[in-house]
LOLUM-58327 format. One line per field, with one value per residue: x, y, z of N, C-alpha, C in turn; residue in three letters; residue number from 1. Coordinates in steps of 0.02 Angstrom, whole numbers. Example, Ala and Ser with C-alpha at 12.3 -4.5 7.8 and 13.67 -1.06 7.14 Angstrom:
n.px 660	642;
n.py -284	-112;
n.pz 390	354;
ca.px 615	684;
ca.py -225	-53;
ca.pz 390	357;
c.px 660	645;
c.py -165	2;
c.pz 390	394;
aa ALA	SER;
i 1	2;
! end
This chain:
n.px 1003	969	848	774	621	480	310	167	3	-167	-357	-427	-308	-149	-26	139	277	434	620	709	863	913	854	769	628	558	573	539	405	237	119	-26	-152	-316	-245	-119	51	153	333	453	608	715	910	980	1144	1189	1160	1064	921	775	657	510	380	204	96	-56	-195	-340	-365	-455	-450	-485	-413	-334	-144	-15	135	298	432	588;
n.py 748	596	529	445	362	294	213	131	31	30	-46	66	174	279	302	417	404	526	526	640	746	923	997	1150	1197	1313	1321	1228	1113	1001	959	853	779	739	663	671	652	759	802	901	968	1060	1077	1187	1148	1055	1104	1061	971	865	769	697	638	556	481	458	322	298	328	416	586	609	677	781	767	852	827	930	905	980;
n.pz -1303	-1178	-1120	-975	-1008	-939	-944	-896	-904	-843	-823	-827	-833	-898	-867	-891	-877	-855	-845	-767	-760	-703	-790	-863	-802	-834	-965	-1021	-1077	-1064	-1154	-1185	-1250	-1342	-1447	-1437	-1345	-1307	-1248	-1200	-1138	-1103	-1067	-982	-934	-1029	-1145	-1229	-1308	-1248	-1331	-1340	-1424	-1429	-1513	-1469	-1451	-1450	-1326	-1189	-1124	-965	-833	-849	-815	-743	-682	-642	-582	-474;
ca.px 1001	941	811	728	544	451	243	117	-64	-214	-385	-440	-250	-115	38	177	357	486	672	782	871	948	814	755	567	562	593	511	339	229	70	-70	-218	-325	-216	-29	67	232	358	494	638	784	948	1049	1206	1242	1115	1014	838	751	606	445	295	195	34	-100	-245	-412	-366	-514	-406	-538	-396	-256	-127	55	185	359	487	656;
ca.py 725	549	541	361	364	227	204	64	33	-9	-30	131	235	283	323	421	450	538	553	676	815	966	1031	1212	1210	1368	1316	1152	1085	951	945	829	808	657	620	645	691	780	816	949	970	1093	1083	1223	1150	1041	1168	1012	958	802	791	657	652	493	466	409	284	265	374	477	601	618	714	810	785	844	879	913	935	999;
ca.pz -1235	-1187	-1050	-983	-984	-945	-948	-876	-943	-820	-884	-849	-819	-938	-838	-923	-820	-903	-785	-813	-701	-716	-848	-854	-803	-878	-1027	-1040	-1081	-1085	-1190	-1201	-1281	-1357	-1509	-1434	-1297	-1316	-1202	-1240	-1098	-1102	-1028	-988	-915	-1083	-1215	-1274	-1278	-1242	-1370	-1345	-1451	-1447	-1535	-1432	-1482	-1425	-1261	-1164	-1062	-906	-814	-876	-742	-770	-623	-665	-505	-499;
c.px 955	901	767	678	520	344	207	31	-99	-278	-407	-378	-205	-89	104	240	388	533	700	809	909	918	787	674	530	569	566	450	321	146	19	-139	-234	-291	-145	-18	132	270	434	537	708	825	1015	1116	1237	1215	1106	964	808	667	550	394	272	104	-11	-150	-290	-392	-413	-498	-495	-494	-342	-204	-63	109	271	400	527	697;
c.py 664	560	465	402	291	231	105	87	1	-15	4	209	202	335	331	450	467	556	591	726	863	1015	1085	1216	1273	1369	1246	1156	1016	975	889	837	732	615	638	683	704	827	857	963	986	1113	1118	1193	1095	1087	1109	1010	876	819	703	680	577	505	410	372	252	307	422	514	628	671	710	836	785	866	878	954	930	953;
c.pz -1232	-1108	-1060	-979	-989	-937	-936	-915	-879	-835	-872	-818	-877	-906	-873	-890	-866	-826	-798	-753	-748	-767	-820	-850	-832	-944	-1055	-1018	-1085	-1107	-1195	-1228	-1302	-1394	-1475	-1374	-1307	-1262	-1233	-1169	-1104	-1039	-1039	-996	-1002	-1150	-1255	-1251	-1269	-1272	-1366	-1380	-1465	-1465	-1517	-1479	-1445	-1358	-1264	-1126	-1008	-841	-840	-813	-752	-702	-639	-595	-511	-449;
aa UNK	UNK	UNK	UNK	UNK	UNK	UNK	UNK	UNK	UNK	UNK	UNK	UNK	UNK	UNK	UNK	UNK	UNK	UNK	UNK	UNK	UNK	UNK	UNK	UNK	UNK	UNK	UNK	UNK	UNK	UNK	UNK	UNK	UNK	UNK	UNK	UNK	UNK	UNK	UNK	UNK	UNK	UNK	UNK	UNK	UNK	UNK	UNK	UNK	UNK	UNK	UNK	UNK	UNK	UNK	UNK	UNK	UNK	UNK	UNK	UNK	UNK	UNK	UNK	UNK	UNK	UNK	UNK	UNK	UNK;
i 1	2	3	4	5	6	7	8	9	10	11	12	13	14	15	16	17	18	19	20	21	22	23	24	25	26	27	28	29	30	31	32	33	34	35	36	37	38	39	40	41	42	43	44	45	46	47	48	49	50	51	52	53	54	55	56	57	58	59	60	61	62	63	64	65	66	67	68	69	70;
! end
């Protein structure tokens, strides 16, 4: 499954969108931490996943802020 994401940089935010619908919140995560953030997003109606992992650098997470809406 292909899903856009897109991300901006300011100098002190690191904004990460991912789009997608129809995904099973139940069944999907997202993860962060200082060295990577990975995003994992399963979808019943076709039974694929949409898989992110990107390896951060030099990031201080100061808040860990994730909202995912259906």
């Amino acid at each position: 499954m292909r899903c856009r994401y897109d991300w901006h940089q300011t100098s002190s935010n690191v904004v990460v969108s991912v789009f997608a619908k129809k995904y099973d919140p139940d069944r999907s995560f997202v993860e962060l931490n200082p060295i990577r953030l990975k995003v994992h997003l399963f979808f019943p109606e076709e039974r694929s996943v949409f898989d992110l992992d990107v390896e951060l650098w030099g990031v201080r997470i100061i808040i860990n802020y994730v909202m995912m809406v259906e």
